[in-house]
C-alpha positions, 0 to 999 in steps of 0.5 A: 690619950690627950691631944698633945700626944696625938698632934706629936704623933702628926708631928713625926710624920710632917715637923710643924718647923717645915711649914712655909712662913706665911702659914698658920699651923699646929694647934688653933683652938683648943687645949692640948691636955684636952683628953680625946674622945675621937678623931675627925680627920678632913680636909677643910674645917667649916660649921659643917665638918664641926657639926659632923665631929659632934654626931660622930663624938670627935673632940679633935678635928684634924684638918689639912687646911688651917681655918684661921689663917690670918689673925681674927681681930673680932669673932662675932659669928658675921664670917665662915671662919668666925662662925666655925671658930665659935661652933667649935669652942662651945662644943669643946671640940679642938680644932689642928691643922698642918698645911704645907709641913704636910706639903713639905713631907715626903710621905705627905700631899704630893706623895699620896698624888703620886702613889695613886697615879701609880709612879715609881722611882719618886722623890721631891721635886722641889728640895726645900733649902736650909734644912739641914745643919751641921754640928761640930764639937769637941770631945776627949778621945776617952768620951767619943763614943758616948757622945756619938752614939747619943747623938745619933739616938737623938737623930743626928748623922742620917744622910739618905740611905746611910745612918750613923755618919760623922767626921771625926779628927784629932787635934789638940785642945788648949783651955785654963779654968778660973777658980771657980771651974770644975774641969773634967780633965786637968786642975783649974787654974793651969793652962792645959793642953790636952788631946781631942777629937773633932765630931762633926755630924749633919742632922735635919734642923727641927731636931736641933733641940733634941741634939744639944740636949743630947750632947749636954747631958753625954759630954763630960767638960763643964763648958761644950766647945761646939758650933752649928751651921745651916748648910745648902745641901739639899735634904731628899726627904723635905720639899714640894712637889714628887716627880716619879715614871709611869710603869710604861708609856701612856698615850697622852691622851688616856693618861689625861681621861685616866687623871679625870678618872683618879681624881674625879673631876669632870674637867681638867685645863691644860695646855697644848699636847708635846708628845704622843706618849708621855712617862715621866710625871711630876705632881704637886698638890694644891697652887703649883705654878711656882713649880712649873720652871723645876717640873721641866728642869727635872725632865717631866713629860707632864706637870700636875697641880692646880690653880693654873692662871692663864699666863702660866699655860705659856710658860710651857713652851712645848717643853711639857704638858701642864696639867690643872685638875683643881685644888680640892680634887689635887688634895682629896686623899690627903685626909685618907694618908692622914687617917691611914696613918693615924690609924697604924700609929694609934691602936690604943685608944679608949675601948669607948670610942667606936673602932679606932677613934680615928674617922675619915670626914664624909664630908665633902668641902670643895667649895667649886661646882661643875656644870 
């Protein structure tokens, strides 16, 4: 198996196209027709986690946080990230990351959170906008079926819980082909008029490669009459951030030591306590502040993230317990989602590599200490 094939298969689950614009994803050292001999899976790549991929016989370390984030001018060993970076290229060992295309899943950081807090009823706090897009085309009544179902099969026409959606009206279309034209319907050279039938179908905007190829090779007219458009609609499955409930009512105060328990920090920061009891809990893994206005828009009794300045605890305002457990400690089981995941997905990896071929990190990268 090669790393193209596996980075495709992260890909499924969290689209590289919905990482903010600041990031820096997908690949970043290696080649992707690089043969895989294991998997290292963890959170952050540093010397030690290159050091633990070559005892464990990992060619590939998949790490939720990317160790080149800005661009490296020099690579003389005198950094972390420098010095990880070099380790890694003389031992052939490939290094991808996907950050916050992870944190824009619904499957991905803030679910897993939510999952282990035992919330139901979850979905993403944050939508991120311009997501989705519209196609519009225009085909004759004897073609509308193969096109629609092409495009379907290349993804188009999901909304929520329904597949298969469109739009489609009749009308009359109007064209004249030059002398070199080879229309589909009519002769060249002869204005036609002609009947035809408006599809319109929604589809998530990373697909829409995968769409126009779609519709090029099911349509039959030499030239496509068709337009996309990126709509504000919000998508349900791509965003920031899970708000969910609690099976019951916890007192406030056991559900903070059990947000100590779960996430294994010694400490948490919050601020003044609202309510007896609390049900309703909104979560979003690493830096959250920019989600604190949408946490008590949406109704949550508490909002759990991290790096929490000291400004941020007034934005409560008795309106919602804040809650900061630490950056490490909000994303500690993204590399158990990835593994899980990587784990189900793959199942025939070379008979050589031990068990799966795909290794949770033993390492623990929090860079913060407790005293």
């Amino acid at each position: 198996m090669k790393i193209k094939q596996i980075t495709q298969i992260i890909e499924d689950l969290c689209p590289l196209h919905y990482a903010e614009d600041f990031d820096n994803v997908g690949l970043l050292v290696g080649s992707p027709d690089q043969s895989v001999t294991g998997v290292l899976v963890t959170l952050d790549c540093l010397e030690k986690t290159v050091e633990e991929a070559i005892e464990s016989n990992c060619n590939l370390i998949v790490s939720f946080h990317p160790i080149v984030f800005s661009g490296l001018k020099k690579i003389n060993g005198k950094s972390y990230v420098e010095r990880t970076v070099i380790k890694a290229i003389k031992n052939d060992i490939a290094i991808y990351a996907m950050h916050t295309a992870l944190d824009n899943s619904i499957k991905g950081v803030s679910n897993k959170m939510a999952e282990v807090l035992g919330l139901t009823h979850r979905k993403v706090l944050i939508p991120k906008p311009k997501t989705l897009k519209k196609l519009s085309t225009y085909v004759p009544p004897s073609a509308a079926e193969v096109v629609r179902k092409a495009l379907f099969e290349a993804g188009a026409g999901n909304i929520g819980n329904y597949s298969h959606c469109s739009f489609n009206a009749p009308g009359e279309g109007t064209y004249l082909g030059d002398e070199s034209s080879q229309p589909a319907i009519g002769e060249k050279e002869v204005l036609q008029k002609v009947p035809e039938l408006l599809i319109t179908v929604i589809f998530d905007s990373h697909l829409q490669g995968a769409i126009l190829k779609a519709l090029r090779e099911s349509h039959p007219y030499e030239e496509i009459a068709f337009d996309i458009i990126t709509v504000d609609n919000s998508h349900p499955e791509i965003g920031m951030g899970m708000i969910g409930d609690l099976e019951k009512d916890e007192n406030t105060n056991d559900f903070l030591s059990r947000l100590k328990s779960t996430f294994g920090t010694p400490v948490i920061r919050h601020s003044g306590l609202v309510a007896g009891h609390v049900k309703r809990i909104a979560v979003l893994g690493g830096s959250g502040s920019f989600g604190i206005e949408r946490a008590i828009a949406a109704g949550a009794d508490v909002y759990v993230t991290s790096d929490l300045k000291y400004h941020d605890f007034f934005k409560a305002e008795n309106k919602i317990l804040l809650v900061d457990i630490g950056h490490y400690e909000s994303e500690q089981f993204t590399k158990n989602l990835l593994t899980d995941y990587l784990t189900k997905k793959i199942t025939n990896f070379a008979p050589a590599v031990p068990e799966s071929g795909i290794i949770l990190s033993k390492i623990s990268t929090n860079p913060i200490n407790y005293t």
